[in-house]
N, C-alpha and C positions, 0 to 999 in steps of 0.2 A: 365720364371718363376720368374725372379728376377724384372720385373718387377712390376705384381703381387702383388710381396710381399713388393715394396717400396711403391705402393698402398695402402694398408694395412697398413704400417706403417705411409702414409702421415694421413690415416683416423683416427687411434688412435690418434696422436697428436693433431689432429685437434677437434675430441669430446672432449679431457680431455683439450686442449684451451679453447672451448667453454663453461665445466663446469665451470673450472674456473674462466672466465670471469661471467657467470652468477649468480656466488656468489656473484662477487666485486657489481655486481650492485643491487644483491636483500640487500646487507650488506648497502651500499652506499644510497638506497629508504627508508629501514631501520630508518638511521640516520636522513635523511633529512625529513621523517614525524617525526619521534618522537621530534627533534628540531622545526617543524613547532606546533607539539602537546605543546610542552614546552614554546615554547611565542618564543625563542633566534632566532635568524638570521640566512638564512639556507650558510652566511658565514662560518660560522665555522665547517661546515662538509668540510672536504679535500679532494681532489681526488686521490684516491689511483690508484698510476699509476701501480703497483707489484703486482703480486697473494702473495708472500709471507708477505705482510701488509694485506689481506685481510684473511687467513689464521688466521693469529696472533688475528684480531679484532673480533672472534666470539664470539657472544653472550653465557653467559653460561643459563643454565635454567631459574633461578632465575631472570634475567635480561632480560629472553621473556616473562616470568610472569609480569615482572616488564613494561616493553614496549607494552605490551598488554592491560595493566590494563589503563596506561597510555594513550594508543590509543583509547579505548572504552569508558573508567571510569564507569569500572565495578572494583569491590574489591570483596575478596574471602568475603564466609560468616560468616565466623569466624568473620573475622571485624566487617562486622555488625553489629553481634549479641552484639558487644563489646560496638563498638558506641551508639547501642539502648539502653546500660543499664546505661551509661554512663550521655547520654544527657536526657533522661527519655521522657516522653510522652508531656509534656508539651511544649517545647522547639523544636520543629519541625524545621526544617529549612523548604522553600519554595523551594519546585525544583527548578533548573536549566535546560533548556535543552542545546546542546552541544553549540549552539550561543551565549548565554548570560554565558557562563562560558569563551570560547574562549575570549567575548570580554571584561571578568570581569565585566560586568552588574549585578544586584541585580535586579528581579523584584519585583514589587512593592506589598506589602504585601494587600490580597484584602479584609480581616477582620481589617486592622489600622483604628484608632477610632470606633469600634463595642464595642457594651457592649457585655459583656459574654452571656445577656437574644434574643440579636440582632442575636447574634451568633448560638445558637440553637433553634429560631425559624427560620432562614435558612437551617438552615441543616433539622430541620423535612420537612419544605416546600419541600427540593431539593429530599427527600425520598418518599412523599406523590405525587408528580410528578410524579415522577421514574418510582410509582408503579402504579398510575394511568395511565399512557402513557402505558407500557406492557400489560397488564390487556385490556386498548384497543385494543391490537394486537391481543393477543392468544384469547380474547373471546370480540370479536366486540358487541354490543350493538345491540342489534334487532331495528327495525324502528317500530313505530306506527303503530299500525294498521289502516288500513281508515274503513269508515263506510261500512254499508254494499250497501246502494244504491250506494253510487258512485265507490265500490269495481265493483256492476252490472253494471253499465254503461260503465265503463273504459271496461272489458267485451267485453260487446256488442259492444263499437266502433271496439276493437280490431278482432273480428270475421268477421266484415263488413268490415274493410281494406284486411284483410285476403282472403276473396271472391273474393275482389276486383281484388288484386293481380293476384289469381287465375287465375279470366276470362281476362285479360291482356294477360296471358301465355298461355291461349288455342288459340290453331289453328282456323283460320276462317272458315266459313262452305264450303264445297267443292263446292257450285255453284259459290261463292264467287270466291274461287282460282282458279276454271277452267276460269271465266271472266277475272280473271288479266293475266291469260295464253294467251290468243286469242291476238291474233294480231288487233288493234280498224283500224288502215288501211293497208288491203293485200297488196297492191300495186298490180301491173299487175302483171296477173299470166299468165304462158304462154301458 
């Protein structure tokens, strides 16, 4: 029995090791992305050799909001809505996507030197497209109609290949098949 139970007790030490330890390293991947996310050198993250520094280093809420926002570069919408009223309609910044923020790149603004009249005879162009290209989809364009002779003609070819086919795929006539049956030389019979 007492073996048993030092069984048991080797197992408990050993999962609550393992939590342990897999704090230090979700804490530890933690630091080392959001320093990879923040530009800095992923030097400066330590390695915590103790559960009781990795204990001490947890993030509170506010600072997984914070690490999250920072990992994604998403912001709550509150800001937003803050930012929108702020910077107003005119003043758009040009996306970034996450490459050209990482590597502090600007792309290149694709209305610089446009007049205002440049500017929204694009935009209607890029709308009248839009809606012509859809418009193509959900209700395609019927085709012309042809005349009516060559409607007959096209027709009538197509009934005569059809025949044609037909008599391809019928069987040969049975005097036919019983000739290819027979043997053209018996050989000695005995």
């Amino acid at each position: 029995m007492k073996k048993l139970g030092m069984f048991e007790e080797i197992i408990e030490t050993g999962g609550s090791t393992v939590k342990k330890a897999g704090k230090t390293v979700v804490s530890d991947f933690a630091k080392t992305a959001k320093a990879q996310v923040a530009g800095s050198s992923s030097s400066n993250v330590s390695d915590q050799g103790t559960n009781e520094q990795a204990a001490s280093t947890q993030m509170t809420d506010d600072q997984r909001k914070q690490f999250l926002r920072d990992l994604y570069g998403k912001t709550d919408k509150s800001d937003d809505k803050d930012k929108s009223k702020d910077e107003g309609k005119a003043d758009k910044p040009i996306p970034q996507n996450a490459t050209q923020k990482a590597l502090g790149m600007t792309p290149p603004d694709p209305n610089e030197g446009k007049t205002p009249e440049e500017i929204k005879e694009l935009a209607s162009l890029r709308s009248s497209l839009h809606g012509q290209y859809y418009e193509n989809l959900t209700n395609p364009p019927k085709p012309p109609e042809e005349p009516v002779t060559e409607k007959l003609e096209r027709e009538e070819k197509e009934d005569r290949w059809e025949l044609e086919q037909k008599e391809k795929e019928k069987p040969p006539p049975l005097a036919v098949q019983n000739a290819q049956k027979t043997e053209r030389n018996p050989g000695v019979s005995g």
